[in-house]
C-alpha positions as CSV (number, residue, x, y, z in Angstrom):
1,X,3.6,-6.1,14.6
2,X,6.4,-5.0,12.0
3,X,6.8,-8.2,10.1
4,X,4.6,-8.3,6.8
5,X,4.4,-12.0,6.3
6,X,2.2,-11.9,9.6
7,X,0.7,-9.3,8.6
8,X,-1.0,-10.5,5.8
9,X,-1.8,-13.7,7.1
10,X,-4.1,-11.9,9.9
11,X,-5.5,-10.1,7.1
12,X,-6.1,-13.9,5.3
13,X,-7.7,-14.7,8.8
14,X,-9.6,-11.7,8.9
15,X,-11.0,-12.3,5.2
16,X,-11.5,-15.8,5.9
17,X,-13.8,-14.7,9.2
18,X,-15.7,-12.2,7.1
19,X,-14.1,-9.1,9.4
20,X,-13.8,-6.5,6.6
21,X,-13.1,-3.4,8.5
22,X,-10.1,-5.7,10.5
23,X,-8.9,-6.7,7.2
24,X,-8.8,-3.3,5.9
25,X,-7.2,-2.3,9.0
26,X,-4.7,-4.7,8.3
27,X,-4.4,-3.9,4.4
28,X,-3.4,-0.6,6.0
29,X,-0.9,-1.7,8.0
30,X,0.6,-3.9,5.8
31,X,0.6,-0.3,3.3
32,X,2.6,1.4,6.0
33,X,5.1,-1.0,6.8
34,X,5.9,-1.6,3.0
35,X,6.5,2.0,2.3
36,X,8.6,2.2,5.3
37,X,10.7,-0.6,3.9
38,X,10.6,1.2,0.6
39,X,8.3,-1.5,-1.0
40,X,5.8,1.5,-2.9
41,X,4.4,-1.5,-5.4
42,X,3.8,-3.5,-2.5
43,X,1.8,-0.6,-0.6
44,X,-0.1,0.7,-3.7
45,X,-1.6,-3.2,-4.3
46,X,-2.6,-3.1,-0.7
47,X,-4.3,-0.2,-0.6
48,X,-6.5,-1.2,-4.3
49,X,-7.3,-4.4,-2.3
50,X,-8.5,-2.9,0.6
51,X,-10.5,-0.4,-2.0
52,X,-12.1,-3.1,-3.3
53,X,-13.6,-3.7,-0.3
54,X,-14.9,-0.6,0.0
55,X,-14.6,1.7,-2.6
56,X,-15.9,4.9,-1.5
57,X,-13.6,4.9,1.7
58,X,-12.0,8.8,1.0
59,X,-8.9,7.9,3.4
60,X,-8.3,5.1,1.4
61,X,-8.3,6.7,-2.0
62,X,-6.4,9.7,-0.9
63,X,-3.7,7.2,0.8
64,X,-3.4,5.6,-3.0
65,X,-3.7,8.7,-4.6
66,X,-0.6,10.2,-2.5
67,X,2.0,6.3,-3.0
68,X,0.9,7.1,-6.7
69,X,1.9,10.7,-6.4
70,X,5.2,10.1,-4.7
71,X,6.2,6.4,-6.9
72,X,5.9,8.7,-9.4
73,X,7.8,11.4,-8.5
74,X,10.7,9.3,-6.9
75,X,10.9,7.1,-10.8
76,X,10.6,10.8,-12.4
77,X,13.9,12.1,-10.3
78,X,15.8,8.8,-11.1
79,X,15.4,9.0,-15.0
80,X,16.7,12.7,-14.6
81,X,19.6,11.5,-12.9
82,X,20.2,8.8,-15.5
83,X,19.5,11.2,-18.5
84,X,22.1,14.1,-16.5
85,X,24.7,10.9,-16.5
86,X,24.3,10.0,-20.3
């Protein structure tokens, strides 16, 4: 349940079987464990997969909205630390 790798190949399965709302389910999951593991990147391109699938999802867009918010606060802390340094 924590490993990515199978992860995304239920949500291949899933896809392959036509089950959107199990592969967004598993896009989702997949999102979580790669921002526990400190992969944002990884988690942000899982959740614009899974909003192509459905767009309009609000918990979806706000979940992107927030990895955005915080990848880009966590790069914005690190080039003040590198600047302080210089």
């Amino acid at each position: 349940p924590n490993d990515i790798k199978g992860r995304q190949q239920c949500f291949a399965l899933c896809w392959k079987l036509r089950r959107k709302n199990e592969a967004i389910q598993e896009l989702q999951k997949i999102a979580e464990l790669a921002e526990q593991k400190g992969f944002l990147a990884k988690a942000v391109e899982c959740y614009q997969k899974a909003l192509k699938i459905r767009p309009s999802n609000p918990e979806l867009q706000a979940e992107l909205r927030r990895l955005i918010q915080t990848h880009k606060h966590r790069h914005s802390q690190l080039r003040l630390v590198v600047n302080n340094d210089a």
